[in-house]
Structure formats: C-alpha cells, structure tokens
N, C-alpha and C positions, 0 to 999 in steps of 0.2 A: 302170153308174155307176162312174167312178172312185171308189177306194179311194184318200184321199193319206196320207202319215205325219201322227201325233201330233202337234198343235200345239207349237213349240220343240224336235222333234228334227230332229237332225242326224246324218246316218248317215255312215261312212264308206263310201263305196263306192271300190272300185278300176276299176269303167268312168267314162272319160272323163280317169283320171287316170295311168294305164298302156296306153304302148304296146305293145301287141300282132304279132305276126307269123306266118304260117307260114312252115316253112324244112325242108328237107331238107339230111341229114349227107350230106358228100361228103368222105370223108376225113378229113380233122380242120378240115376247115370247114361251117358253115351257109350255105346258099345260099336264099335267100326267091325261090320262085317265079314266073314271070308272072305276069300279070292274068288272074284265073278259074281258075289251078289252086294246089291245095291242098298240103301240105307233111306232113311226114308228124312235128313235133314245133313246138311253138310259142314263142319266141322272146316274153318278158318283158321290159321295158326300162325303167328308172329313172325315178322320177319325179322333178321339180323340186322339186312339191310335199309328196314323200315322199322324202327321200332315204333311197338305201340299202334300198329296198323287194326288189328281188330277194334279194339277200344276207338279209334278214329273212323273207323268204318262204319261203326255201331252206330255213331255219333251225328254223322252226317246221313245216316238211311231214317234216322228220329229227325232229325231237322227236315229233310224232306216230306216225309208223311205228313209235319203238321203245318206244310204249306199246302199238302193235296196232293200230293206223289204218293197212288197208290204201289207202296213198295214189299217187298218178302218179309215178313214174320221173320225177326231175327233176335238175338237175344244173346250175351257173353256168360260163359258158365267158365269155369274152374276148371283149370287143365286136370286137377285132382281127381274131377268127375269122369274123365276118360277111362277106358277102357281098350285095350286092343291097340294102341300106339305104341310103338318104337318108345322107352324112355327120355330116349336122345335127343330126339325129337321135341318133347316137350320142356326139355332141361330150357333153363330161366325163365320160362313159359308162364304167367301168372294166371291169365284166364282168355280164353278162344273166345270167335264169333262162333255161333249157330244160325244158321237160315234152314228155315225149313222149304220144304221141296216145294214146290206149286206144280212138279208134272208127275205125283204123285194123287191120285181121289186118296178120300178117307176111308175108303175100303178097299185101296191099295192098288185100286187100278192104275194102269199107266196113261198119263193125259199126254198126246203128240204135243211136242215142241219143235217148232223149229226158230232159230236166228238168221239175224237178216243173213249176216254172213254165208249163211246155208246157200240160204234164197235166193245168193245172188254169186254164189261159186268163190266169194274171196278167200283166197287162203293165206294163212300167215302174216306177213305184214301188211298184204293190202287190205285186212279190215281196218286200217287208217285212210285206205287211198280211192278202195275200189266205187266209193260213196261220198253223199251226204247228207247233212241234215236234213233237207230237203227232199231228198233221196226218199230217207228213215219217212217222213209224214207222209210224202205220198204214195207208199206202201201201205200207210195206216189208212191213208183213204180208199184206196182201190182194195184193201184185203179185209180189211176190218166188219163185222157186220153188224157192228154199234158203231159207224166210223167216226158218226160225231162226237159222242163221249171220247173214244179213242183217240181222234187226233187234240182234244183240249186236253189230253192226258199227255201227250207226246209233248206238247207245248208246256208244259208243266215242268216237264223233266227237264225239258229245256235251260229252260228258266233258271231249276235248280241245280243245273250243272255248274250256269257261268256266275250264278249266287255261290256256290260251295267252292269253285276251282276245280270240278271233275272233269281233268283232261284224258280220262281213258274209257270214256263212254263211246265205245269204237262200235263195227257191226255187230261184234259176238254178244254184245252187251244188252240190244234189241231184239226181241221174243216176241212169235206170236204163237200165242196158246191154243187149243183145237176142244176144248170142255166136253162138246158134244157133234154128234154129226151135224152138220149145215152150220156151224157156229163156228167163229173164226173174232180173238181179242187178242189184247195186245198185251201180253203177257205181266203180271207186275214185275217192279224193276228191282235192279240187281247188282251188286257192285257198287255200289255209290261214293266215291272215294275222295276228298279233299287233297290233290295230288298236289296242287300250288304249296300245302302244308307241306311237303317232302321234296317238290322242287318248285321253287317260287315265278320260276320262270316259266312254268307249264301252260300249255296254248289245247283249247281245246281238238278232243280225236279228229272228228268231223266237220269238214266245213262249212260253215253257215253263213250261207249269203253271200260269198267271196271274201271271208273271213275266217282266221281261225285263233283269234284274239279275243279271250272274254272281255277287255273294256271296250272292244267297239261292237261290242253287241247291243242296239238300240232299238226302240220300237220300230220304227223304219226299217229294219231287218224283216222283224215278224209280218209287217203289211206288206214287204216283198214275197216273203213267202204267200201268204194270200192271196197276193195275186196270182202267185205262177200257178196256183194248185186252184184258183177259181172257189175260193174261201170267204167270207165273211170276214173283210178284217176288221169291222170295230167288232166281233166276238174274239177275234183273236186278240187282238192289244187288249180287250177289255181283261183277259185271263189271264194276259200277262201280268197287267197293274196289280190285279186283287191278288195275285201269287206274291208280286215284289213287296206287297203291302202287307201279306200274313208271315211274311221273314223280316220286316222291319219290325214287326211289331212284338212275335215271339221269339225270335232269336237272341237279341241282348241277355237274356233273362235264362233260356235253359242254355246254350251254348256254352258256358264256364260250367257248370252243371254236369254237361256230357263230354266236355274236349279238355277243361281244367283252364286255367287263369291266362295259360300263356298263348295256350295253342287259339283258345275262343279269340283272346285279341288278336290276333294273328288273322283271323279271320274276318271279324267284328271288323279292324281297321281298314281291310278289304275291301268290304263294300262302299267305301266314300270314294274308290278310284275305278267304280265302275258308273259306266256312262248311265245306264239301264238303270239302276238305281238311281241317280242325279235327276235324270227323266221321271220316274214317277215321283219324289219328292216333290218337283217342279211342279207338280199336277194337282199335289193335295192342296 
C-alpha cells in the first residue's frame, strides 16, 4: 500500500525540478556521453524554478565538509565548458555544479551502491514516509563495518542538515557504498541543499525523534536516539557540540563568500532561532 505525505505538505524535492547529466572531463571540458553509457561526474544545471540552485548547492556541500561531513568532490564550471547539451538547455545558464562519481574506482571500475530507499523498497513519495532518522542510523549501525565512524558521520549530517535548512535529505539521499568485498560504508553525501533558502517554511524529510521541525531539534533528541540504538550518548552530544561549534565559528566568515550577502544572512540569521544552537552556546 502506498505511503503518501501528510495531508497539506509540500516538500521540496529537487527531481523533476534539476537537470541532471552524466559527463566525462576531457581537458578542461565536460563532454556528456552517448546514449547508454555513463560518465564518470554528474553535471547539475539550474533551475527556472530555483534560481541559482547549483551555486547554493555548491555552497552548502563546502559548508558541510568544513564542519566534517565527509561530502562528494564537487566544484561549478561554465556551462561554456559543456559539450553535448541541448543549447536550450543551457540558455541563461551561467555556470553548473559538477559532483564527481564515488561509484566509479580510478580505474573505472563500478563500486555497488545502494540507498536506503533501495534497502528498504520505498518508492516515490514514501522516501519521505517509509523511514526515519533513526531508521537512517540504525542501518548505519547494523550495516556499516566501521559503524563507529559511520554512525558519528551520520550524526554529522544530521546536524548539518537542521544547521543549513536541508529539508530534502529523504531515503534516496542515504548510500551505502560496497569499496571492496566484506566491506560495507556509508557512502559520502550528496545533495546537500539549503531548501529553507527556496521555501522558508521547509521542515526536515525525515523524522527525527517524533519531529520533523528543525528548531525542535535539541540534544535531548540525539540522547534519545542513543538510547534507542544502545549508543554512547555523551559520544553522541559530544559530536554534536564540536559539529555546532565548527559552524559557529567558520560559517560567518565563508558563508557571504559562497552564498553572497543576502542569501548568507538569510542563513546566518537562522541559526539564532534554532534551539540546537541556543543549547551549545549555553554550554561554552
């Protein structure tokens, strides 16, 4: 039986509203392959309905990393630099995101992927329903075979989700990566989108803790999770702290940098009406 969303929401999703590509680097160009073969980085491209999405995308996957979200190699080039696109496509187009592949080795082998969503049969709208949060972590614990690292990763993302506004970190969005035979991680992340920027009123995918509000997400959340999954929670709050304390301390400063004057405030002013933040202030 279908699962549909919540009567009166409205998610933001970025399929159907971002075009997509695969492409291969050939010098200082992207070239999008034939029909049936695949490319070895994925080529992002502006929406109508979103402008300025890659550039905010970009933006918030660098903010992440330099709280410790290990995220995709990603990087905006010059729609100029394309090759193999529809003109039309790219018309008012200034410059795409590039993410490069992670289920690709350097010798081109194919690394197995799968997402939770896979893992767990949701299709279409129920990767907002069919899960949650909690869900996501104790997958990471039972599957992961670094789970420790893995799940203070998962916690991380977390983190940086209801720090940025990423209300569309749904199942499809969580990957576990397969490197080597016996070897099972949790893939880097992907998507990382400051949706609150595009709709203010945005509530995160997944529900965390019998929530789906990023200001009521508090440490007392995180130690519930701990407990349900049989965790160490002063390691868990403690990753959360030192994660909310590496965004208070470098975000002011590159945010206007990577998002520009208005969108960073927009952001920046954000965090004073999350609880999660209040709470570690309180603490320094």
């Amino acid at each position: 039986m279908d699962v549909a969303l919540p009567d009166g929401a409205v998610k933001f999703s970025l399929a159907g509203v971002q075009l997509k590509f695969t492409a291969n680097v050939e010098g200082d160009r992207l070239t999008v392959p034939g029909r049936g073969n695949t490319g070895r980085c994925i080529i992002k491209v502006a929406s109508e309905r979103y402008p300025g999405l890659p550039e905010t995308e970009h933006a918030a996957m660098q903010m992440a990393r330099t709280i410790g979200v290990r995220t995709a190699n990603c990087r905006l080039v010059s729609s100029t630099a394309i090759s193999g696109v529809p003109a039309e496509l790219l018309a008012h187009v200034e410059r795409v995101l590039v993410v490069d592949r992670f289920d690709r080795a350097d010798d081109d082998r194919r690394i197995h992927i799968e997402d939770a969503a896979q893992i767990l049969g949701a299709i279409g709208d129920r990767k907002y329903t069919m899960a949650t949060t909690e869900t996501i972590i104790n997958m990471v614990r039972r599957f992961s075979t670094d789970h420790r690292d893995d799940i203070l990763e998962a916690i991380r993302r977390v983190v940086a989700d209801v720090l940025l506004g990423n209300g569309d970190n749904h199942l499809k969005n969580w990957s576990f990566r397969f490197p080597a035979p016996g070897e099972i991680r949790l893939s880097p992340a992907y998507d990382i989108v400051p949706t609150v920027l595009y709709m203010p009123s945005d509530t995160m995918a997944l529900r965390f803790v019998k929530t789906h509000s990023f200001e009521s997400v508090n440490l007392h959340r995180f130690e519930r999770v701990a407990s349900f999954l049989r965790l160490d929670a002063k390691l868990i709050t403690r990753e959360v702290v030192a994660t909310v304390r590496r965004a208070l301390e470098h975000w002011p400063t590159m945010a206007p940098e990577l998002l520009g004057e208005s969108k960073a405030k927009q952001l920046l002013d954000r965090l004073e009406t999350l609880t999660l933040v209040d709470e570690v202030r309180r603490q320094s």
